[in-house]
C-alpha positions in Angstrom: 90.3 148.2 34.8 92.5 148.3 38.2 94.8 145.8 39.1 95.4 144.7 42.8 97.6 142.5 44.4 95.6 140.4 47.1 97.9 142.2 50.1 96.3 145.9 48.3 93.0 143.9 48.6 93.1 143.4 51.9 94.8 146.8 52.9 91.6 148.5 51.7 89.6 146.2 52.7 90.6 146.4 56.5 91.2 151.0 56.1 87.2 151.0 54.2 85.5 148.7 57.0 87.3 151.1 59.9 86.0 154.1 58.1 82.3 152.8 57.5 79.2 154.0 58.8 77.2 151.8 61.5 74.6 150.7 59.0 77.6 149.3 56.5 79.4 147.7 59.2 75.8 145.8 59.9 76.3 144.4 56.2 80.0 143.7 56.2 79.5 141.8 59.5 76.6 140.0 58.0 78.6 139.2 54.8 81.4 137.7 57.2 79.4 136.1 59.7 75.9 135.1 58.3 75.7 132.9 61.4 75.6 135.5 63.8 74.0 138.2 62.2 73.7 141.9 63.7 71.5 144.8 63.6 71.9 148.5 63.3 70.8 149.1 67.0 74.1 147.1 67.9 76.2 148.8 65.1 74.6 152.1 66.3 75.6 151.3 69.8 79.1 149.8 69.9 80.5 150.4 66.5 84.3 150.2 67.4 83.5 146.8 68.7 82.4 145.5 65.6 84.6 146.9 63.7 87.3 145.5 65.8 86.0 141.6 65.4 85.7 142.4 61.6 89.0 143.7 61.5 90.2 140.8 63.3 88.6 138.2 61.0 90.0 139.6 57.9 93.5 140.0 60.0 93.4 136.3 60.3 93.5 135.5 56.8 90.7 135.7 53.9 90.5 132.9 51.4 90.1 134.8 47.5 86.3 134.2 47.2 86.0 135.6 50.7 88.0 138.8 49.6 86.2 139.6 46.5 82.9 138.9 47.9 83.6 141.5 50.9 84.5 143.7 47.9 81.3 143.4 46.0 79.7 144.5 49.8 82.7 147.0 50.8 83.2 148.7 47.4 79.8 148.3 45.8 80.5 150.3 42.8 83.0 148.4 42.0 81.9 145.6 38.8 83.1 142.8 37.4 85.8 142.0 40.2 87.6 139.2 39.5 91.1 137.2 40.8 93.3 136.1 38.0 95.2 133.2 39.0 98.0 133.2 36.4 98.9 136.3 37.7 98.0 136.3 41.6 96.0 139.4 41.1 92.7 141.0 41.6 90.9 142.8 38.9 88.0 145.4 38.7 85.8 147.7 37.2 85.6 151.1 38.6 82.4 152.7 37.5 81.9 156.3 36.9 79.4 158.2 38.2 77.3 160.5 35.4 77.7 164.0 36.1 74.2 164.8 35.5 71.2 164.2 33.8 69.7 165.2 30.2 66.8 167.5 30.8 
């Protein structure tokens, strides 16, 4: 299990969403801004821009439910991610891929 402070959270959070293709920035933005959602013709078309406003949302500040449910969408192999509040940290599950299949 890994262990993040909510500052590590947020790091990745903010270096993942400027790496991200167009069609996972649609999703991110979506998860942030379900008001306002956006397509991949936008994403495909001005995907600095979006990344900027999502960068600039989590920038401002993310509440702990808002972080771990952008992680559930950023880091989707990523289970059981949780924020323990005696400790002020975030904890999760990183899954491993199977090397291959059984014939």
């Amino acid at each position: 299990m890994a262990t993040i402070t909510r500052q590590q959270a947020v790091d990745g959070l903010t270096r993942a969403v400027g790496e991200a293709h167009p069609d996972d920035l649609v999703e991110i933005h979506n998860e942030l801004f379900p008001e306002q959602p956006t397509n991949e013709g936008v994403a495909n078309q001005d995907p600095t821009a979006l990344v900027e406003k999502i960068v600039a949302h989590i920038d401002r500040g993310l509440e702990v439910e808002e972080i771990l449910d952008l992680w559930n969408v950023v880091f989707p192999k990523h289970r059981g991610v949780w924020f323990d509040e005696d400790e002020g940290v975030i904890h999760y599950d990183e899954t491993i891929e199977p090397v291959g299949q059984a014939d």
